[in-house]
N, C-alpha and C positions, 0 to 999 in steps of 0.2 A: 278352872282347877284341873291340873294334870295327875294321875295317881299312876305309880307303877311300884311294881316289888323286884326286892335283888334279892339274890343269896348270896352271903358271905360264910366260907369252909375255912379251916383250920388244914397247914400244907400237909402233906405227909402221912394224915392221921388214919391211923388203923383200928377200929372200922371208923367211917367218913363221921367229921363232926362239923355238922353244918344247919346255918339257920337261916330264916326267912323274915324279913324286912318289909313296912310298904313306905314308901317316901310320899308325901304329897305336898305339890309347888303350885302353890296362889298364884294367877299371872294375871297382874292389874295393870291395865292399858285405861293407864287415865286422859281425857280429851277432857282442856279447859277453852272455852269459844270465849276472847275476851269482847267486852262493850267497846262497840267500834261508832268512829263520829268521822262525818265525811262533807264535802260541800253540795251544792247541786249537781254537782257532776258526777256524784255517785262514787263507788267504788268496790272492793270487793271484801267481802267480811273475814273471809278464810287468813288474810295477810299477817293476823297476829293471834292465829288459836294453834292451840298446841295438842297430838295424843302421843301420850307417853314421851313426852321432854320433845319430841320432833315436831317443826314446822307440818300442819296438815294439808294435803293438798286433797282436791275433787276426785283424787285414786285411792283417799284413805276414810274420806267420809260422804256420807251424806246427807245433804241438808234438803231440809224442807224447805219447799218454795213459797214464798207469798205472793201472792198477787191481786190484796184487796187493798184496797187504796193508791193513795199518790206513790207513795213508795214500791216498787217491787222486788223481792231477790227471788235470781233463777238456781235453780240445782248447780249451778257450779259457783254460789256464791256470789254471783255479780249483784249489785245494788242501783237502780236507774231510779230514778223524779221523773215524773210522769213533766210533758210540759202544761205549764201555766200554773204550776203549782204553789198559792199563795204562800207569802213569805214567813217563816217562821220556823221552830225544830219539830219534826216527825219522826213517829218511832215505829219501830216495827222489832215484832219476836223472829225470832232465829233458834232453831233445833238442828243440829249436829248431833248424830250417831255414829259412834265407831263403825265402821263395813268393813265387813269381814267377806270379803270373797269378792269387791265391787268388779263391776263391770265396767 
């Protein structure tokens, strides 16, 4: 939330007629991570999440890494199968944060 005050005066006026204002602007930066489905060759999860209507990239967020089980994702989103990994669908959580200032 941003807050600032203006004054707005009346031109000309003798003596001054003027008054004091605060505006304040909601700024909602919404980040949707969509459910992504990949083959064994993995891929990258960031390809179809969005903050604030823009494709996100590794410079606008940060994700949490997993790397417990067969599946891994690293902080920039990449998705890799561990090899030998029996056949079947695996899932793994994924957390996206807005960063504000990343590195």
């Amino acid at each position: 939330m941003e807050l600032t005050q203006w004054t707005v005066c009346e031109k000309g006026a003798t003596p001054d007629n003027c008054t004091t204002a605060t505006v304040t602007v909601v700024v909602n930066n919404p980040i949707v991570a969509e459910d992504d489905k990949f083959d064994a060759n993995g891929g990258n999860v960031l390809g179809n999440d969005t903050l604030n209507g823009n494709p996100v990239t590794k410079d606008t967020v940060e994700v949490t890494p997993d790397t417990e089980g067969p599946l891994t994702i690293d902080a920039e989103g990449n998705v890799t199968v561990a090899p030998n990994t029996p056949s079947g669908t695996k899932s793994s959580k994924l957390y996206n944060c807005n960063c504000n200032g990343c590195s």
